[in-house]
N, C-alpha and C positions, 0 to 999 in steps of 0.2 A: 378664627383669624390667627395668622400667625404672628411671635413675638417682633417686633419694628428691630431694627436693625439702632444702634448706638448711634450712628450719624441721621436716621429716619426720626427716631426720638427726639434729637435734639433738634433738628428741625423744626419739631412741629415744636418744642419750647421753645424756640427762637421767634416762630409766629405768633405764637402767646404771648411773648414778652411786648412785641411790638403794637399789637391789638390794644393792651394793657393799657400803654404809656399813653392810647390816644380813647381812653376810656371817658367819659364824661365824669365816674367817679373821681377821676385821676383830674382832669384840666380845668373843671368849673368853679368849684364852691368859691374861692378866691376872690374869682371875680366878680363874684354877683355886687349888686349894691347893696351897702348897708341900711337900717333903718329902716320904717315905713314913709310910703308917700303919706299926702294930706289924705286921699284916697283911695280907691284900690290898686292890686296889684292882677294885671291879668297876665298869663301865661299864653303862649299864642306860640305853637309851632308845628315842625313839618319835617320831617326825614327819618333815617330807619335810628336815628341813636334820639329822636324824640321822645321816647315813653323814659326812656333814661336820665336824658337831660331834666323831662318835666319833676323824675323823683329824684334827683339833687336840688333843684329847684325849690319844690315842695318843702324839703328839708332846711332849707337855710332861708330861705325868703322871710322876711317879717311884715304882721300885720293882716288885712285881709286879701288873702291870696284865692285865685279860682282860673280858670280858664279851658284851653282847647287846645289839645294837641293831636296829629292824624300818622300814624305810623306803621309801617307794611306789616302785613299778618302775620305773626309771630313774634314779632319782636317786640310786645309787650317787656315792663320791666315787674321782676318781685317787691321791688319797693313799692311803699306808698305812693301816690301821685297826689291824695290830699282830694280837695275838690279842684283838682285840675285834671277835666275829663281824657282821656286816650279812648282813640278811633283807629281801628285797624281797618285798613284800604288795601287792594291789591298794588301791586307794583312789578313789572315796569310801564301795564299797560292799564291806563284808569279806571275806575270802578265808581256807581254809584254810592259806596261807601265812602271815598275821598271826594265827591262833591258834595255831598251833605258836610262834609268836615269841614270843607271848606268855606261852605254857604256859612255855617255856624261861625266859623274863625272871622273871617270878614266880618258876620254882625258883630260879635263881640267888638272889633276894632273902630269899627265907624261908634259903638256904643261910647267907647271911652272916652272921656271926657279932662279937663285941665289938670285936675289934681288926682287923677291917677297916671300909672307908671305900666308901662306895657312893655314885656321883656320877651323877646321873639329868640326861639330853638331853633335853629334851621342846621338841618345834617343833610347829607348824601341823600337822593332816594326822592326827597320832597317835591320835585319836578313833576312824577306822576302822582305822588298822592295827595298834592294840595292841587284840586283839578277841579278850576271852577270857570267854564271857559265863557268868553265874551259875547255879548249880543252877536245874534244869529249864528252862535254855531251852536250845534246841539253835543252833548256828553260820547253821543253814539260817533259824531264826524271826528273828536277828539280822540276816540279810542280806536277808528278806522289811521288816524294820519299818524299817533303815535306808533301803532304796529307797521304801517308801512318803511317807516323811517329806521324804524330800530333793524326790521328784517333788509335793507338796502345795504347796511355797514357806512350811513353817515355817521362823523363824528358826532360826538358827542354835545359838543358847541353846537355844531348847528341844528341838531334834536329841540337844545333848549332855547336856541332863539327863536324856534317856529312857537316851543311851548309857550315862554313870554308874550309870542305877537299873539297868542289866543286867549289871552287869559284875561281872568277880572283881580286877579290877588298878584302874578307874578311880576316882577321888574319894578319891583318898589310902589305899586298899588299898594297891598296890603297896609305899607307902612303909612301913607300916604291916606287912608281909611281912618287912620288913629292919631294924625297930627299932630292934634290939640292936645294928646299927652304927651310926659316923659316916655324916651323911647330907648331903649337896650337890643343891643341886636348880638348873642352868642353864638358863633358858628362853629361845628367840624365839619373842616373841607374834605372833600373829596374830587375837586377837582386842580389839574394841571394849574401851578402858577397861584392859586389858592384867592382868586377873583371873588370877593365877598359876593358880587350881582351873580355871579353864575352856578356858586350851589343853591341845590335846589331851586334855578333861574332865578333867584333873588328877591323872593316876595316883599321884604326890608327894606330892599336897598335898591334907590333910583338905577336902572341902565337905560340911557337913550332910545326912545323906539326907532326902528329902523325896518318898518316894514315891505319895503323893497326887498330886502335880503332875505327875509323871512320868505317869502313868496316866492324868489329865486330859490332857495334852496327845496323846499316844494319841487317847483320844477322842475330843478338838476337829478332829484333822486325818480323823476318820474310819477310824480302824484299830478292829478286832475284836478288845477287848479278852477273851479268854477266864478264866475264872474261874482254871484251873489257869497263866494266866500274872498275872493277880495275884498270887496266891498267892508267885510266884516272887521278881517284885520288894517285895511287903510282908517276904517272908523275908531279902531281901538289904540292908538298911537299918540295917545297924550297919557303921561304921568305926571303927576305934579314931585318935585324932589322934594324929600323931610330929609335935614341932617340931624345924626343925633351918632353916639357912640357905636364904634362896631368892634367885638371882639372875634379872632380866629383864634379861637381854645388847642387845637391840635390839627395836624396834617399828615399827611405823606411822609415829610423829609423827617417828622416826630420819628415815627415808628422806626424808619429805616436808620434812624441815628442809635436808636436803643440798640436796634440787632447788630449794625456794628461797632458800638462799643462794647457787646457781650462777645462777637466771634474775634475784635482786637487780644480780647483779654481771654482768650482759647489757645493766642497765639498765628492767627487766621490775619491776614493782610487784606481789607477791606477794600473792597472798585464797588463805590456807592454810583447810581444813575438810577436820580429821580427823574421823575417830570418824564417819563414814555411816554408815546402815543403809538398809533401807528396798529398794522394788523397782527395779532395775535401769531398769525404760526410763520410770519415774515422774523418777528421780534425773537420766536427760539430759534430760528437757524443763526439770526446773528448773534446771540447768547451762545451757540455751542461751537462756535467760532471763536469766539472769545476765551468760552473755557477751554479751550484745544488749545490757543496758544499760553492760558498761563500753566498748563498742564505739561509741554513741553519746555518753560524757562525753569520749571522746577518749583518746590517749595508750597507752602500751604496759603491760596486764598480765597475769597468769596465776595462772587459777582451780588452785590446786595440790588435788586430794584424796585422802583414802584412806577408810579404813575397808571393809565387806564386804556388797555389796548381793546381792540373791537374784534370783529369776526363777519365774516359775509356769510348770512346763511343761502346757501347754495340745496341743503336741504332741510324743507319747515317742517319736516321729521324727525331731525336729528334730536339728540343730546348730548349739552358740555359746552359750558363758557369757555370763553377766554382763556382762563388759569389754562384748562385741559388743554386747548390747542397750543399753545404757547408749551407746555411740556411734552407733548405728542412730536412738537417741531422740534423741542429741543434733543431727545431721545432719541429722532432721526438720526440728526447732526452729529451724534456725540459718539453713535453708535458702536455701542458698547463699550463706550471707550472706561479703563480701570483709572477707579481712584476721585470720579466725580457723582456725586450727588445732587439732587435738585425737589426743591419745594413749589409751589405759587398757589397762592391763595388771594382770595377776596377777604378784604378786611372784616366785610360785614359777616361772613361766616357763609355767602352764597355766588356762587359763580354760575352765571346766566340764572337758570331759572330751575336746576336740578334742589337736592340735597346737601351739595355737595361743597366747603369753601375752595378746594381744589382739588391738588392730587401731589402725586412724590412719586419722581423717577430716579433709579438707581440702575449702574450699572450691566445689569443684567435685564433693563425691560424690556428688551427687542425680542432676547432671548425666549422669554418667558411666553409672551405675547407670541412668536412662536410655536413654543409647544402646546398654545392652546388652539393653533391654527387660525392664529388673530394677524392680519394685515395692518399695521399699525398706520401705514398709508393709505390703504383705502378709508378704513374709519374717519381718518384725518378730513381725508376728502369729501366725507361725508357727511361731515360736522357731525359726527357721532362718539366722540372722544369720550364720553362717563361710560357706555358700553367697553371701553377700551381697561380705565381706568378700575370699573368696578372688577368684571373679571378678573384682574391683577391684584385685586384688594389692596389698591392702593390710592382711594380717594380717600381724603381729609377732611373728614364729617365732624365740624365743632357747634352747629345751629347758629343761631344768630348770634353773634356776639353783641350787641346794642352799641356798636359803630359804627361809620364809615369813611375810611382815609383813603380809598382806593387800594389799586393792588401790592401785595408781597410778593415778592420773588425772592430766594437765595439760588445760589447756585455752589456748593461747596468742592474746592478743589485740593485733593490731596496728593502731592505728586513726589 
């Protein structure tokens, strides 16, 4: 591998630094409550910075502490978790591993009783690995609608309102299982506008059922809605509401705040946009439009962004999230243009479903790409962008980091 480049390097510290800030090492111990209850303390959560939150947790909780947490494979933590068990489940599309986790998580919660204290993890991710779906659907109809929806390019949102409308633990079920205790809800968002009910569709925390709209968007992306799976989700559309504290530990605007006040203090003029959405290789042409014009006003700055863009898969062969197409479109755009660099990454350390948290384009990748007789636009087109990325050795492989804030983007302008 060849040595990264001074602006490539810092880069990917600038990504580090932002992962960091929104570490659960970093945003929890504070908060937890102090003391023991009259009785126990159970742990109960679900997303990819779970195994992490449950060992800070572990560590500062007092009394008798134990419970369940279900978190995507690999991203186990080295710390202790104590007797609070971790469940590695697949993600993004469910597995019998996160229904048992979840069957377990629910018992424990309906277990719990007045004088104990139940403190719910919920991160990024727990959508599909807390998958415990409601009368009459079976695990397998689950894991048929969740693939369908992800490979359509719906948003995000409407992924998990279909999840919630199928579930026995999401939209504030779960919580709602454990009443009769004290109740703590600790969350890292990962999603837009940082809606406590919508990461990991909010197994804690009431959202209104609304199964009309669930079933509509079913339809709009073209799934076969069956009358006996109506039936199912108009039957599962009562929650009961439990209020109790809800903390959001770190987010999006976290991270992107640290990077730019590290590239402020480089001397780099900051254009922060949070809160994206939108299609992956739509959002790097307008990104290299951007950088084109502060390239031509002169002087040093960086497009910093986050938020959570999608992709249509056009081919269920390909590989390469997000991150990749979003720098494959930027790389078009920008083509070749001197004096601009660019990162994106996934916070969690995985973009779609490769190795990879993203990649880094530098003024020379068309070039390069190129001389390997690589069509940077067809790949594009063919939702195969890590074949793109890898060839260039220039994907940004850090494994899981045990977070998830959504995406990093820099864009560095040196003109």
């Amino acid at each position: 591998m060849s040595a990264p480049s001074s602006h490539e390097a810092w880069l990917r510290a600038l990504f580090a630094l932002g992962v960091a800030r929104c570490s659960a090492e970093a945003a929890l111990p504070g908060l937890l409550p102090r003391g023991a209850p009259r009785g126990r303390t159970l742990v109960l959560g679900a997303g990819k910075a779970a195994a992490a939150m449950a060992g800070v947790a572990a560590a500062h909780l007092e009394g008798d502490v134990s419970g369940c947490v279900v978190t995507r494979f690999g991203h186990v933590t080295k710390s202790s978790t104590g007797a609070i068990r971790v469940v590695e489940a697949s993600h993004p599309v469910p597995d019998e591993n996160g229904r048992a986790a979840a069957q377990e998580i629910h018992e424990l919660a309906r277990a719990a009783g007045a004088a104990d204290r139940v403190i719910f993890l919920i991160s990024g991710g727990g959508s599909s690995l807390l998958c415990l779906p409601c009368e009459g659907v079976s695990l397998e109809q689950k894991q048929s609608i969740t693939g369908h929806l992800l490979r359509s390019g719906a948003p995000i949102a409407d992924i998990n309102l279909v999840r919630r409308s199928l579930s026995k633990v999401k939209g504030g079920r779960l919580a709602a299982a454990a009443g009769a205790a004290e109740l703590h809800t600790f969350i890292i968002s990962d999603v837009v506008g940082d809606d406590p009910s919508v990461v990991a569709s909010g197994p804690s925390i009431f959202s209104p059922p609304d199964p009309e709209s669930a079933l509509s968007v079913l339809e709009r992306y073209g799934f076969a809605v069956t009358p006996e799976l109506r039936l199912s989700v108009l039957a599962n559309a009562r929650v009961r509401p439990v209020s109790h504290p809800i903390h959001v530990l770190a987010n999006n605007d976290d991270a992107l705040g640290a990077i730019a006040h590290a590239v402020a203090a480089r001397g780099y003029t900051p254009v922060v946009q949070g809160g994206l959405d939108g299609m992956a290789r739509d959002v790097g042409r307008r990104h290299a439009r951007e950088a084109l014009k502060h390239a031509a006003a002169g002087g040093r700055s960086a497009l910093i962004s986050g938020g959570e863009l999608t992709v249509e898969v056009r081919n269920p062969h390909g590989h390469g999230g997000p991150n990749l197409e979003y720098l494959a479109a930027l790389a078009l755009g920008l083509n070749g243009a001197a004096g601009i660099e660019a990162l994106a990454c996934d916070s969690d350390g995985i973009d779609g479903s490769e190795d990879n948290a993203g990649g880094y384009v530098s003024p020379d990748t068309l070039a390069r790409a190129a001389a390997k007789g690589i069509d940077v636009g067809t790949l594009l087109d063919a939702n195969d962008t890590y074949a793109l990325f890898s060839a260039l050795d220039d994907l940004v492989i850090t494994g899981p980091t045990l977070t998830n804030v959504n995406d990093i983007r820099i864009v560095l302008i040196d003109a």
